[in-house]
py3Dmol code that shows the C-alpha trace and the ligand (Angstrom):
import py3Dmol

protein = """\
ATOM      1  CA  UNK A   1     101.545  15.072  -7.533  1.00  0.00           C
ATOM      2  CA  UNK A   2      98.226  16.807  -7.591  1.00  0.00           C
ATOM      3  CA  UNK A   3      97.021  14.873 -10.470  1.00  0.00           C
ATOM      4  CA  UNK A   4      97.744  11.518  -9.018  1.00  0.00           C
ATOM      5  CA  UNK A   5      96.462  12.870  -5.440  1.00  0.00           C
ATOM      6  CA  UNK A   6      93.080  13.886  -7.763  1.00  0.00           C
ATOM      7  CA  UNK A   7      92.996  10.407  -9.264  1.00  0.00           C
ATOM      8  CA  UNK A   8      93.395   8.421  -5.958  1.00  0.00           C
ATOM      9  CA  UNK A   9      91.037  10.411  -4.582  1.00  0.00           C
ATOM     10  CA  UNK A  10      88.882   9.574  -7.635  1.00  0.00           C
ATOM     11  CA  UNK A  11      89.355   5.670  -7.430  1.00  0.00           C
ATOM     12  CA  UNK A  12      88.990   5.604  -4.014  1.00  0.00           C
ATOM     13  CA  UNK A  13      85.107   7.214  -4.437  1.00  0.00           C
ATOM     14  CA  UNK A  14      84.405   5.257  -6.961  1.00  0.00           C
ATOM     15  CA  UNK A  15      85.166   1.897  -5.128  1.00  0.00           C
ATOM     16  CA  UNK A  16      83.332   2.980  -2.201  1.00  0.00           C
ATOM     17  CA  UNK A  17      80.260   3.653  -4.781  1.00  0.00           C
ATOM     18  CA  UNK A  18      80.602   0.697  -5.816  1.00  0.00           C
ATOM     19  CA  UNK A  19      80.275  -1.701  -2.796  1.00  0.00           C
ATOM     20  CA  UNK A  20      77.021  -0.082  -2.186  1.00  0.00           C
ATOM     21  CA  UNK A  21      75.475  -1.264  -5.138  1.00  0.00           C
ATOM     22  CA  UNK A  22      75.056  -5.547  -5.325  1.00  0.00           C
ATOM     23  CA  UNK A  23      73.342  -5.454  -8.303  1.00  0.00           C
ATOM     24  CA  UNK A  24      71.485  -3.264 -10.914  1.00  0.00           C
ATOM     25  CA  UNK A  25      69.278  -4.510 -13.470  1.00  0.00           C
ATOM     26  CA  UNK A  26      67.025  -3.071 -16.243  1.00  0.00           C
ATOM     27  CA  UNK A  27      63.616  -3.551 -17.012  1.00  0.00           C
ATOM     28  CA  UNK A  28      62.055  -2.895 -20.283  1.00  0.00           C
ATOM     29  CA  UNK A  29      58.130  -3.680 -20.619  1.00  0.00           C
ATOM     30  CA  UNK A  30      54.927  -1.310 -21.753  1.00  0.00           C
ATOM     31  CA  UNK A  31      57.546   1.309 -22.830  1.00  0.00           C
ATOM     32  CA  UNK A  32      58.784   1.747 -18.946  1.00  0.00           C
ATOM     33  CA  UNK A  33      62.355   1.390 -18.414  1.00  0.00           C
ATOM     34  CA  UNK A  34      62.610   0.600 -14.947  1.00  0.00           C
ATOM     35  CA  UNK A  35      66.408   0.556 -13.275  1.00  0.00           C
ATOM     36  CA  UNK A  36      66.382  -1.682  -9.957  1.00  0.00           C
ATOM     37  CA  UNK A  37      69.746  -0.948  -7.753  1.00  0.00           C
ATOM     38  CA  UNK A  38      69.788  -3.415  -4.980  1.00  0.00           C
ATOM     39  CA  UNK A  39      72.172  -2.501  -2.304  1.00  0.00           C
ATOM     40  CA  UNK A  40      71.127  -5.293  -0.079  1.00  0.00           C
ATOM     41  CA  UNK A  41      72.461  -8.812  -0.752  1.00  0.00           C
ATOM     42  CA  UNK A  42      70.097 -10.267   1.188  1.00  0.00           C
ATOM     43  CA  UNK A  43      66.867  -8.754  -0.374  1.00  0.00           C
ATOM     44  CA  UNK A  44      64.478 -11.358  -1.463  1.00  0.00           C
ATOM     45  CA  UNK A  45      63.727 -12.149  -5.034  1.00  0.00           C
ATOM     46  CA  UNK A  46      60.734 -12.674  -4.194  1.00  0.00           C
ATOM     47  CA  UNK A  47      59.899  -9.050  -3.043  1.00  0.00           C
ATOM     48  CA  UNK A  48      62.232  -7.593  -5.716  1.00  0.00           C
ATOM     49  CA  UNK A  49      59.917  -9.331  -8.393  1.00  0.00           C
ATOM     50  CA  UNK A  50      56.447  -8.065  -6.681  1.00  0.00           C
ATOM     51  CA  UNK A  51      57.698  -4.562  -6.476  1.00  0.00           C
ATOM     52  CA  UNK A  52      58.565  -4.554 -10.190  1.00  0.00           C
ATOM     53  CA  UNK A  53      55.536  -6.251 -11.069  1.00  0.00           C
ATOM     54  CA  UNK A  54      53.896  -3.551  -9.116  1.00  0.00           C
ATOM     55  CA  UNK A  55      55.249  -0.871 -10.943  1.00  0.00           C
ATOM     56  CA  UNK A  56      54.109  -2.266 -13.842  1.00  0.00           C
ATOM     57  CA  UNK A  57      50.834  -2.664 -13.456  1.00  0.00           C
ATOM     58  CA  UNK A  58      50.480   0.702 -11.783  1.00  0.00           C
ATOM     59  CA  UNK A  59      52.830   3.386 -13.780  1.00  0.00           C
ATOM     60  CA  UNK A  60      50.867   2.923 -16.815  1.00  0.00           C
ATOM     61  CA  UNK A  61      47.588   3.387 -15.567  1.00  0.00           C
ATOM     62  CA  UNK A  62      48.430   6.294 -13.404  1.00  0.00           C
ATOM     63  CA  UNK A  63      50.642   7.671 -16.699  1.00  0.00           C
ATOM     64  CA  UNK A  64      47.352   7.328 -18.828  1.00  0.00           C
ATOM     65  CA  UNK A  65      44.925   8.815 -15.981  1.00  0.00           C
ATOM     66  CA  UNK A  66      47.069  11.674 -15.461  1.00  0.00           C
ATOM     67  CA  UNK A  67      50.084  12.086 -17.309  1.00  0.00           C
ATOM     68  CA  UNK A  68      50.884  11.052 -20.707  1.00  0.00           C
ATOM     69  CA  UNK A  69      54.468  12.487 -20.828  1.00  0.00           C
ATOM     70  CA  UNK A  70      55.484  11.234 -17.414  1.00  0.00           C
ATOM     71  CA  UNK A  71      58.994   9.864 -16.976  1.00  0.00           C
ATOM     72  CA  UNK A  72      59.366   7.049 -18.986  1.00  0.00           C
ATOM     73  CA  UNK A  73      62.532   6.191 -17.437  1.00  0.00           C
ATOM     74  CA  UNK A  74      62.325   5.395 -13.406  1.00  0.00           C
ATOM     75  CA  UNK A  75      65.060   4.106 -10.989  1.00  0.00           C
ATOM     76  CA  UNK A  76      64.229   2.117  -7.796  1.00  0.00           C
ATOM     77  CA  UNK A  77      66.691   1.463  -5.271  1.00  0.00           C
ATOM     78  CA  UNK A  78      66.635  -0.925  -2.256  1.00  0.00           C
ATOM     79  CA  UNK A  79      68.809   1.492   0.375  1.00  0.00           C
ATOM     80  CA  UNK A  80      69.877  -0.089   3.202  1.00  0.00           C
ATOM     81  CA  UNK A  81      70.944   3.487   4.843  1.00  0.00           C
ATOM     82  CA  UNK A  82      67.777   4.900   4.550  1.00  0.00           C
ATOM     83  CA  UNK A  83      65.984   5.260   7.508  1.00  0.00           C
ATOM     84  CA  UNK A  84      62.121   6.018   6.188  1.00  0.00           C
ATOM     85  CA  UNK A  85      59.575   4.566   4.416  1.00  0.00           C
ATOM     86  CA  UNK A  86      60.323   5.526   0.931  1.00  0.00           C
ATOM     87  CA  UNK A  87      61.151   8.821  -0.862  1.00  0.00           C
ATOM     88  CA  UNK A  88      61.300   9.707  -4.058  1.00  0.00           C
ATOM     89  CA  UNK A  89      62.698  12.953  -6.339  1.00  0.00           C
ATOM     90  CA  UNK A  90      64.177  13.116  -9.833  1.00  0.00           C
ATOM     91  CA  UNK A  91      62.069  10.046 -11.024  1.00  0.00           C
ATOM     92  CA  UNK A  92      63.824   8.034  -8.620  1.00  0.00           C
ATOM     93  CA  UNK A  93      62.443   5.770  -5.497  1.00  0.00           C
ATOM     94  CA  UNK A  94      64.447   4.729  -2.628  1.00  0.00           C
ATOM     95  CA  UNK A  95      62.878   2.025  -0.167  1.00  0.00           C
ATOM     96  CA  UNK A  96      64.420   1.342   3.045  1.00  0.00           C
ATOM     97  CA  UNK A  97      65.572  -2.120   2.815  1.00  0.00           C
ATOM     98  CA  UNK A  98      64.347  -2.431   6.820  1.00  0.00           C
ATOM     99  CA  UNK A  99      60.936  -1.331   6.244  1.00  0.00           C
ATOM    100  CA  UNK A 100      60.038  -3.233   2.863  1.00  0.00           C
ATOM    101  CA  UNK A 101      61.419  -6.368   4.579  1.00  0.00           C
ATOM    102  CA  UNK A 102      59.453  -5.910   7.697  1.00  0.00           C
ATOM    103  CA  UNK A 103      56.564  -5.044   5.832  1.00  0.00           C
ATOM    104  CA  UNK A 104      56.575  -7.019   2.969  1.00  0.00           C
ATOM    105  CA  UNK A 105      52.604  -6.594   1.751  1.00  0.00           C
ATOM    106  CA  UNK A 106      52.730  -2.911   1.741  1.00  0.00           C
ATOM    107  CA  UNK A 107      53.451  -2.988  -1.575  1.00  0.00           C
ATOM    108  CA  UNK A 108      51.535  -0.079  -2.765  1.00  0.00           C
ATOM    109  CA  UNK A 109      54.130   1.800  -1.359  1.00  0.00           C
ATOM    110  CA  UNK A 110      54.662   1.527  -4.971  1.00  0.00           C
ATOM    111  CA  UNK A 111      51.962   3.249  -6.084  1.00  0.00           C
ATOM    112  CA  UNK A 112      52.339   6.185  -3.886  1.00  0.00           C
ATOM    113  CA  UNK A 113      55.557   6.859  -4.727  1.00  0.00           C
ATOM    114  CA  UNK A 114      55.424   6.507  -8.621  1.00  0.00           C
ATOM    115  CA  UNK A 115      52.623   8.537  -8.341  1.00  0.00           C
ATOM    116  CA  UNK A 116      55.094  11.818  -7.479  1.00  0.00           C
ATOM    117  CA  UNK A 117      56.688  10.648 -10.679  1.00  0.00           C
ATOM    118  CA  UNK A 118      53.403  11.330 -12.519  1.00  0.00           C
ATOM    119  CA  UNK A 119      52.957  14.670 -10.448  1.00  0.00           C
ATOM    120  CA  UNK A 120      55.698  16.107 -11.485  1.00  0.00           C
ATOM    121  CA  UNK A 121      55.009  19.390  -9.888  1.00  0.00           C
ATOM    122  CA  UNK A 122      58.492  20.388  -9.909  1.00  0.00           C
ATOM    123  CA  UNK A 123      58.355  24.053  -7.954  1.00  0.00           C
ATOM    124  CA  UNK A 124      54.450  23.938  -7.437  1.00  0.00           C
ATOM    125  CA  UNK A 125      52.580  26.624  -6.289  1.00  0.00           C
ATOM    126  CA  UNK A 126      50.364  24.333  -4.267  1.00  0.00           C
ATOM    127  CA  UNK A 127      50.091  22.777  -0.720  1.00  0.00           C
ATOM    128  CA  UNK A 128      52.218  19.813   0.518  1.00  0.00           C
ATOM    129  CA  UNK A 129      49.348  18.278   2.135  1.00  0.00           C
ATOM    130  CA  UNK A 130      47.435  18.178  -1.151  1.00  0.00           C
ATOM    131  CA  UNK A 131      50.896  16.755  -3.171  1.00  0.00           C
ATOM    132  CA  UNK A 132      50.277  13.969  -0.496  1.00  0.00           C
ATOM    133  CA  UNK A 133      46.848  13.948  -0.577  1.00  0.00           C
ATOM    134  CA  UNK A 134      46.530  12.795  -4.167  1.00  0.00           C
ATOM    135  CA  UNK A 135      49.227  10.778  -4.025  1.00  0.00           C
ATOM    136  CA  UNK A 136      47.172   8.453  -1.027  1.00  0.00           C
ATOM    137  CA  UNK A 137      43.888   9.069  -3.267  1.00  0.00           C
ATOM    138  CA  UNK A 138      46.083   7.623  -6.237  1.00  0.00           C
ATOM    139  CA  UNK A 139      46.844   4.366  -4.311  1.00  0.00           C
ATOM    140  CA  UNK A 140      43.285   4.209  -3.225  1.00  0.00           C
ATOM    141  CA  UNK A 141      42.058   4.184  -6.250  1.00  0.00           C
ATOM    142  CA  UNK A 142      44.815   2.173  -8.358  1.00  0.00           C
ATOM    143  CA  UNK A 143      46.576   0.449  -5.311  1.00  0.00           C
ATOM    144  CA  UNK A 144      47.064  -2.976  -6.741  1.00  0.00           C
ATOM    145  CA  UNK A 145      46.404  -4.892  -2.897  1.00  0.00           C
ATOM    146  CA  UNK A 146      45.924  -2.144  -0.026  1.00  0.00           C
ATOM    147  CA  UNK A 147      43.329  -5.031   1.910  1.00  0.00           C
ATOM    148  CA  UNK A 148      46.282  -7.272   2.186  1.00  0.00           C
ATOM    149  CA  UNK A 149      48.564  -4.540   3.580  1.00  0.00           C
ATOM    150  CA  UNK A 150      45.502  -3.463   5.954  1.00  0.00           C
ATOM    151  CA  UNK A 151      45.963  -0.413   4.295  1.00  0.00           C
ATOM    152  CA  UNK A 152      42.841   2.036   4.075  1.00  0.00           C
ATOM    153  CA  UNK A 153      41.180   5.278   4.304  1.00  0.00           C
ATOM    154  CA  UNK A 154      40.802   6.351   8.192  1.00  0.00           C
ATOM    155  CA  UNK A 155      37.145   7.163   9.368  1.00  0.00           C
ATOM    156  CA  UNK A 156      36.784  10.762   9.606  1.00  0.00           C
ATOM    157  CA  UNK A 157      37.113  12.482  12.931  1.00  0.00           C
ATOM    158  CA  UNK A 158      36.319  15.900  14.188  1.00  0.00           C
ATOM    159  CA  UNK A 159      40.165  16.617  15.339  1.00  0.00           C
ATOM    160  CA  UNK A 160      41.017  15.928  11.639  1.00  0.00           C
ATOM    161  CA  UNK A 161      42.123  18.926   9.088  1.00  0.00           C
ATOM    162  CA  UNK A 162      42.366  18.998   5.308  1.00  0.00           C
ATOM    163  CA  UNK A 163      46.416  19.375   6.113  1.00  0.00           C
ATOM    164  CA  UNK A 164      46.677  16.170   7.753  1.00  0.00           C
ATOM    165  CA  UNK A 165      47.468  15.146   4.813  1.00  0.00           C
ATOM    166  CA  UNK A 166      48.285  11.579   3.412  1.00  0.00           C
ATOM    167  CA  UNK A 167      45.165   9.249   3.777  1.00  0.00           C
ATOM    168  CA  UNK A 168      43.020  12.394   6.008  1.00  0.00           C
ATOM    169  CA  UNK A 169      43.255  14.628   2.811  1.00  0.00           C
ATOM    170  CA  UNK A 170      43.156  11.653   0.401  1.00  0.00           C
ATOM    171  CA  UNK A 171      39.647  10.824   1.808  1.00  0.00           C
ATOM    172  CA  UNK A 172      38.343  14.221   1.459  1.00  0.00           C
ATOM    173  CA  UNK A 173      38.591  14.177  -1.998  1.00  0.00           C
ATOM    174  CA  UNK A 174      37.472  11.165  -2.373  1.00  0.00           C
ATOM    175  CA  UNK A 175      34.368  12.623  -0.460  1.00  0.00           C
ATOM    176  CA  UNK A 176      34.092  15.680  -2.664  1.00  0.00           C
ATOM    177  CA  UNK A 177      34.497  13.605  -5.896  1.00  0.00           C
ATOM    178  CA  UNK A 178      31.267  11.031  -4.638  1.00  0.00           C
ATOM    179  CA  UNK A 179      29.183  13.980  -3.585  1.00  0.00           C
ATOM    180  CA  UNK A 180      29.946  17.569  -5.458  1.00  0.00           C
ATOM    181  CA  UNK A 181      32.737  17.440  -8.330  1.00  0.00           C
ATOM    182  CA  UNK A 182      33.584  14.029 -10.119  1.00  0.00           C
ATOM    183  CA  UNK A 183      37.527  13.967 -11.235  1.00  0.00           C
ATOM    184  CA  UNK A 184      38.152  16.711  -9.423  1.00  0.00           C
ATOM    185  CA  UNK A 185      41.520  15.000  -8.614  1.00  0.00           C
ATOM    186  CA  UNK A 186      42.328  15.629 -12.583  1.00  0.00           C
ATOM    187  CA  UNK A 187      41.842  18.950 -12.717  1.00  0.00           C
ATOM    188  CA  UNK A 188      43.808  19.901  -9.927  1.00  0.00           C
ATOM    189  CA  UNK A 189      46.620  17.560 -10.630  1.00  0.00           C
ATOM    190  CA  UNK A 190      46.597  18.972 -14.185  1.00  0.00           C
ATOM    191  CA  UNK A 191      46.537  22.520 -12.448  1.00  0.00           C
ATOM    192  CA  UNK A 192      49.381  22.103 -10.124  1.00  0.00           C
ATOM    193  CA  UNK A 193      51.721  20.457 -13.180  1.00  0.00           C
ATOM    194  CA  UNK A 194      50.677  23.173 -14.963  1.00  0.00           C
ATOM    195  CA  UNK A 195      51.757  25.741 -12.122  1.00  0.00           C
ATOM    196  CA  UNK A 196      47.921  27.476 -12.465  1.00  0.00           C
ATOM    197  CA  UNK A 197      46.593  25.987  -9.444  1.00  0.00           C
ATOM    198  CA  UNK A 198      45.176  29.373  -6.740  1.00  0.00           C
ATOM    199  CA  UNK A 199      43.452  28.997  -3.498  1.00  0.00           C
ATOM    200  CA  UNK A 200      40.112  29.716  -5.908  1.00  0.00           C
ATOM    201  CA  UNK A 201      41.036  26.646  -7.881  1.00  0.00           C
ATOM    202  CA  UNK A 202      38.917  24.749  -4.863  1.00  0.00           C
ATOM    203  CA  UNK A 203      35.890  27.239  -5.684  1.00  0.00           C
ATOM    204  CA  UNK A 204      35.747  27.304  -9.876  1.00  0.00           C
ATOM    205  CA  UNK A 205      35.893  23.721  -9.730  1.00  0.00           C
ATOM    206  CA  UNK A 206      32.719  23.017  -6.842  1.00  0.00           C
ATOM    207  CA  UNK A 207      31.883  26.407  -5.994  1.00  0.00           C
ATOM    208  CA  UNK A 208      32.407  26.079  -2.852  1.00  0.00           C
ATOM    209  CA  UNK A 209      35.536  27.610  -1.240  1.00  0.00           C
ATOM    210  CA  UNK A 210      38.622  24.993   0.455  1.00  0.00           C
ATOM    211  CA  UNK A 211      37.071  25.489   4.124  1.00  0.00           C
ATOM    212  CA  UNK A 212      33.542  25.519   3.172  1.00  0.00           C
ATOM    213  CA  UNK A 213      34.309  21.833   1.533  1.00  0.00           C
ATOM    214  CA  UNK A 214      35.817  20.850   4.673  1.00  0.00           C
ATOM    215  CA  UNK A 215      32.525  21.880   6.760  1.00  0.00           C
ATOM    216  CA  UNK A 216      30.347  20.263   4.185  1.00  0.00           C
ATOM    217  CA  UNK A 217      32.340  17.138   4.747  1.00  0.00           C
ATOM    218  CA  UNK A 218      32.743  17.578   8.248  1.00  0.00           C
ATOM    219  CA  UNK A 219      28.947  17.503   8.540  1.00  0.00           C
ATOM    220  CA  UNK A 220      28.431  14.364   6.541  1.00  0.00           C
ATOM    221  CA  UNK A 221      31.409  12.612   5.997  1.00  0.00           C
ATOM    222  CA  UNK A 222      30.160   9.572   4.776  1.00  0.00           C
ATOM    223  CA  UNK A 223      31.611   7.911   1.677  1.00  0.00           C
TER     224      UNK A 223
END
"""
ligand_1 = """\
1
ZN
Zn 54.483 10.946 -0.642
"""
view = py3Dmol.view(width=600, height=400)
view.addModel(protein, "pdb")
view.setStyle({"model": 0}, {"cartoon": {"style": "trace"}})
view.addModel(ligand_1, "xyz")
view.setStyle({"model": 1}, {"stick": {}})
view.zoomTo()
view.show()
């Protein structure tokens, strides 16, 4: 009795797992596999194509800037029960079906996200802002068409902090990069996959300490 109630139980998971998922298809190129679950029938193939394309053309590059043993094995899925942008964890992406469609250009979403693949900080020592940060300074600099998803760096503004982060923080590096520490970006990604990343990192690599960047920047925040 148990068994069978075990089993049914079972089958009847398994079938509801299963309507979810329209279609799943594998993508093998550059040494990426790349798993695309599509839970929404009425997806466009011409969308699915541009965000695979997308991948490929930025996973590489980001893998060779910043990680060489990133995930070589990455799952999107097109979620139509996800109410956000896009999220990702466990080398896996999920994009709400109702934003992507509505916002078709923003591809680079792409980038951003596979960019936490390459973090991989897994229980990092560092700030959130800064994890988000870099990932916005990663689509910056390898975004494959931010001008046709008017996508960009905000001007700076007094009422801004460093932990705004996103696009605030990812310009601030960009700042400090241009005018007191080129690839500073690489040594603290390295740093917070490595788990060594301090407060001081900010200060052994520019000298200068986190808020005394910020005032620097704050005083001439052109880029
Ligand atoms: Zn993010």
């Amino acid at each position: 009795m148990k068994k069978t109630f075990l089993l049914g139980l079972l089958l009847a998971f398994g079938v509801a797992e299963n309507s979810n998922a329209q279609s799943s298809e594998v993508f093998n190129k550059k040494g990426y596999k790349l798993t695309f679950e599509n839970q929404d029938a009425t997806f466009s193939k011409e969308l699915k194509d541009k965000l695979v394309e997308t991948f490929y053309q930025v996973y590489p590059k980001l893998a060779k800037e910043y990680n060489k043993k990133t995930s070589r094995n990455v799952t999107f899925v097109i979620d139509t029960a996800y109410d956000g942008v896009a999220a990702t964890s466990n080398d896996r992406v999920v994009f709400s079906t109702k934003y992507m469609k509505s916002h078709p250009k923003d591809i680079d979403v792409v980038t951003h996200e596979v960019m936490h693949i390459v973090q991989a900080y897994g229980e990092s020592n560092g700030p959130g802002w800064l994890t988000e940060g870099i990932a916005d300074y990663a689509r910056f600099k390898f975004g494959v068409d931010n001008a046709g998803a008017k996508w960009a760096l905000p001007a700076f503004k007094t009422t801004q902090s460093y932990e705004n982060s996103y696009r605030v923080t990812a310009r601030f590096l960009v700042w400090i990069e241009k005018n007191i520490k080129p690839n500073l970006v690489k040594d603290l990604d390295k740093q917070l996959r490595d788990h060594t990343f301090t407060d001081n990192s900010w200060k052994n690599e520019t000298g200068k300490t986190l808020d005394e960047l910020w005032t620097a920047y704050a005083a001439n925040p052109t880029i």
